[in-house]
C-alpha positions as CSV (number, residue, x, y, z in Angstrom):
1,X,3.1,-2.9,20.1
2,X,3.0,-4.9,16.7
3,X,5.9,-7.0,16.0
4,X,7.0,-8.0,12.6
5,X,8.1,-11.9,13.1
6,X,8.6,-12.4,9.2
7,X,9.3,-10.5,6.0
8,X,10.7,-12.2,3.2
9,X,10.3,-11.0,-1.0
10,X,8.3,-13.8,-2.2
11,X,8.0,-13.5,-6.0
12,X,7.7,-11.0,-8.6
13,X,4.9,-11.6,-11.5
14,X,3.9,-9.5,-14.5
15,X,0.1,-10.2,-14.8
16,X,-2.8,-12.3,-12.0
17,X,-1.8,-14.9,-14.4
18,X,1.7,-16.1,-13.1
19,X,1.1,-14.5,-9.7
20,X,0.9,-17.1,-7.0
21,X,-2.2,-18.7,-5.3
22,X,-4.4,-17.3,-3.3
23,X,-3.6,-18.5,-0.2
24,X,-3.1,-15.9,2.3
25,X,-5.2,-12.1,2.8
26,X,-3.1,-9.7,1.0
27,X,-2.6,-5.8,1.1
28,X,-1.8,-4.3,-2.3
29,X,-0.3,-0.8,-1.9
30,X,-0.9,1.8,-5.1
31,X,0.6,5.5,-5.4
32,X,2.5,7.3,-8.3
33,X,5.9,6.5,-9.1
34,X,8.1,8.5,-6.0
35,X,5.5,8.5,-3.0
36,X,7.6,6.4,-0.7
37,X,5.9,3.0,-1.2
38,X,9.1,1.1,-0.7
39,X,10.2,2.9,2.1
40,X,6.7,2.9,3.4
41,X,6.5,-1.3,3.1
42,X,10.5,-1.4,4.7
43,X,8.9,0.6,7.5
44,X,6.4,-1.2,8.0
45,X,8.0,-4.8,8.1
46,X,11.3,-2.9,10.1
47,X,13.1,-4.3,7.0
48,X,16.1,-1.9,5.3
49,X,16.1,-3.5,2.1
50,X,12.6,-5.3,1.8
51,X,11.6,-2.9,-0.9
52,X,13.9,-1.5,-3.5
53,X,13.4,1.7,-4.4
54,X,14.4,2.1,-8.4
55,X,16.6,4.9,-9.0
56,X,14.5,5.5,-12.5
57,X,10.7,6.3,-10.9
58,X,8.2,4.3,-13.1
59,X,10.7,1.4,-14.1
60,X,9.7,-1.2,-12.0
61,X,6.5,-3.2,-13.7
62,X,6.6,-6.1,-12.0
63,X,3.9,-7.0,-9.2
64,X,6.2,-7.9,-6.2
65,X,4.5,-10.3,-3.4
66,X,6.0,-10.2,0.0
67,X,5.0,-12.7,3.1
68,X,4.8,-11.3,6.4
69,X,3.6,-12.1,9.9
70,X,2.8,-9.5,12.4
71,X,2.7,-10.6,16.1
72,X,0.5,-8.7,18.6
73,X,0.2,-10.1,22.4
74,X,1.7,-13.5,21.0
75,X,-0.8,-13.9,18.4
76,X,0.7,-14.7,14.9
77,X,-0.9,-12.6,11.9
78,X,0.0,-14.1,8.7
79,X,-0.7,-11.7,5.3
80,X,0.9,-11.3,2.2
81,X,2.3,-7.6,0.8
82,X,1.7,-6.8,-3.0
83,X,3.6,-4.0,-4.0
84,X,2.3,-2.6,-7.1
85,X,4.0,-0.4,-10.1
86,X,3.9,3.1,-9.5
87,X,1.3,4.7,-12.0
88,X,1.6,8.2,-13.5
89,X,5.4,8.8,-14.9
90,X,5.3,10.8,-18.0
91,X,8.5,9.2,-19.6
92,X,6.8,5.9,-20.0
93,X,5.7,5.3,-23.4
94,X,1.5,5.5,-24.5
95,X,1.9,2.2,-25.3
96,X,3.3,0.5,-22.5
97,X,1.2,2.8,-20.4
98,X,-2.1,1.4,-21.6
99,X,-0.7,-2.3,-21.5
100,X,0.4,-1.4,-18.1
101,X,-2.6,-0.1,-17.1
102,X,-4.3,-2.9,-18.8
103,X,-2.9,-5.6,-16.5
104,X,-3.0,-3.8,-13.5
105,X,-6.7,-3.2,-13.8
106,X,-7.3,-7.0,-14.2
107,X,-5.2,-7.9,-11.5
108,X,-7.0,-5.4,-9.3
109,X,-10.8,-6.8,-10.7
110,X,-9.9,-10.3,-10.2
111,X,-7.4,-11.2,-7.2
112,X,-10.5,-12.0,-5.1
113,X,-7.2,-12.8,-1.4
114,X,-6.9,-8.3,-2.0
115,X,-8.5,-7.6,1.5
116,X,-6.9,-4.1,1.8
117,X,-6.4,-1.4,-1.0
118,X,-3.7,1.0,0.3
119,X,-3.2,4.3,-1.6
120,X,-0.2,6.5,-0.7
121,X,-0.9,10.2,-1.9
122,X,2.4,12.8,-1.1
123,X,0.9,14.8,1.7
124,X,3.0,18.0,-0.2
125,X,0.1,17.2,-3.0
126,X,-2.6,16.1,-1.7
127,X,-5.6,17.4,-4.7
128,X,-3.8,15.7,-7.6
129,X,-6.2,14.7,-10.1
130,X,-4.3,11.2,-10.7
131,X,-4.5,10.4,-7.1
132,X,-8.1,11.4,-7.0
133,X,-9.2,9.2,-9.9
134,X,-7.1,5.9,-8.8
135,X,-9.4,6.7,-5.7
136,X,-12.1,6.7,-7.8
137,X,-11.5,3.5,-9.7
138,X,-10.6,1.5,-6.2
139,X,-14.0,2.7,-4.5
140,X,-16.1,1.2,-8.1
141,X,-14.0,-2.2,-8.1
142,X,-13.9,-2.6,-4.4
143,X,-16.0,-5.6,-2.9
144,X,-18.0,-5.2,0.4
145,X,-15.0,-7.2,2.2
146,X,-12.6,-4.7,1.0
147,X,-11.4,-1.6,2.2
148,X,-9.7,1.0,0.9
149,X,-7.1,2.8,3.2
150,X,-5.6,6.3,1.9
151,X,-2.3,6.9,3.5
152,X,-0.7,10.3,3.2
153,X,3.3,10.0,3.2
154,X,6.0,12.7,3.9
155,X,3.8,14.6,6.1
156,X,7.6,15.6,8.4
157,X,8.0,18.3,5.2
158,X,4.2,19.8,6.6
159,X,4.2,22.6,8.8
160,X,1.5,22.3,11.5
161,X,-0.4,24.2,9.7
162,X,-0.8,22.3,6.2
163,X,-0.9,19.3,8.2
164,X,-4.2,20.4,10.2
165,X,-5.8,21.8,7.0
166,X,-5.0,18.0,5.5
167,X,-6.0,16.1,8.7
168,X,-9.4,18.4,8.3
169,X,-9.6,17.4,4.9
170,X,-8.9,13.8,4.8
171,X,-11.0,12.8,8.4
172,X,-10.1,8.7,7.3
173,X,-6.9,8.8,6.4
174,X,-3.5,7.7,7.8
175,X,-1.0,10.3,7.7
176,X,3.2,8.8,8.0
177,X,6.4,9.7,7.4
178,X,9.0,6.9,7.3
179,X,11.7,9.6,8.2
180,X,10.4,10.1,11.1
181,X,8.5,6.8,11.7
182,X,4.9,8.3,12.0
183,X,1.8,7.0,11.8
184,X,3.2,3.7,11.3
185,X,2.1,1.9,14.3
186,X,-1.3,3.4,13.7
187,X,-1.5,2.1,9.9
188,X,-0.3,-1.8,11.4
189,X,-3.2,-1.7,13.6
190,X,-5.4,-0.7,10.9
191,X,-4.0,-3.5,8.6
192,X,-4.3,-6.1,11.3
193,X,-8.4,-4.6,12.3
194,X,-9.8,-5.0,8.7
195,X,-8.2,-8.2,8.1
196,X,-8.9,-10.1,11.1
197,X,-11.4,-7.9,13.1
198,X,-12.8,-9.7,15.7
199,X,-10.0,-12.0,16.2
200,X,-7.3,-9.3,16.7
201,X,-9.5,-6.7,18.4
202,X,-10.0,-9.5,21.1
203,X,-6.3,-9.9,21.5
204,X,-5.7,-6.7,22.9
């Protein structure tokens, strides 16, 4: 069982510019505005409040960067969250859109401490186009070190049925609901492998 010693918001920046240095591994989690990031980030740090959900999907443009350390069989595994905006609401203007999308694409290029790319797709959707193309874009930028995780959220409102077909369909992915607290274990573990290999696999 993974423990969550720490979680604590540590700052909120608007570009790689003003966002603090790269000290620590970091796991940036992507999705459309509404997938359950927050909740997915307060599940996995067994926080309430860690994350903020806004009540307006899309509003929230800030890059928020949270410290946490995991503990597995009394080993401490320091990492840093980075919660990212959620792309693809419509009510957001072309023009804040593409700046947006402008800084968001740097940050991605550039923030060399990114070890894990986590993108949450809403398992009630899983062939949207958007989702498919941020895929897209994370598997060209990605370095060898990095890894791209696809975690599929809200899979409680699956029947058996869809969620067989999906599990078929997506053989790599992670597959949660934060309702139910599934799948979340399994994504910790997966965190802690690709950052630390060796070093945690020998811990257990």
């Amino acid at each position: 069982m993974i423990k969550v010693k720490k979680a604590n918001f540590l700052i909120s920046a608007t570009s790689i510019e003003n966002a603090p240095p790269e000290s620590l591994s970091e796991v940036a989690f992507l999705g459309r505005s509404n997938v359950g990031k927050s909740s997915l980030l307060n599940s996995l740090t067994d926080r309430k409040n860690l994350a903020k959900s806004s009540s307006t999907p899309g509003k929230t443009r800030l890059i928020n960067f949270f410290e946490v350390e995991f503990v597995a069989n009394e080993n401490i595994y320091p990492l840093r969250f980075v919660d990212l905006p959620g792309f693809g609401y419509a009510k957001a203007s072309k023009s804040l859109k593409e700046q947006w999308q402008k800084s968001l694409t740097k940050f991605l290029q550039n923030r060399a401490s990114i070890r894990v790319f986590i993108l949450l797709r809403d398992a009630r959707h899983p062939n949207l186009k958007i989702d498919e193309d941020a895929k897209l874009f994370l598997e060209s930028i990605k370095n060898p070190d990095q890894k791209l995780i696809e975690v599929f959220t809200k899979v409680d409102k699956l029947k058996q049925k869809e969620l067989s077909k999906l599990k078929r369909d997506f053989k790599d992915a992670i597959f949660v609901s934060n309702l139910k607290k599934i799948g979340i274990e399994k994504l910790k573990k997966e965190i802690l492998n690709s950052i630390f290999g060796d070093i945690y696999a020998n811990s257990l």
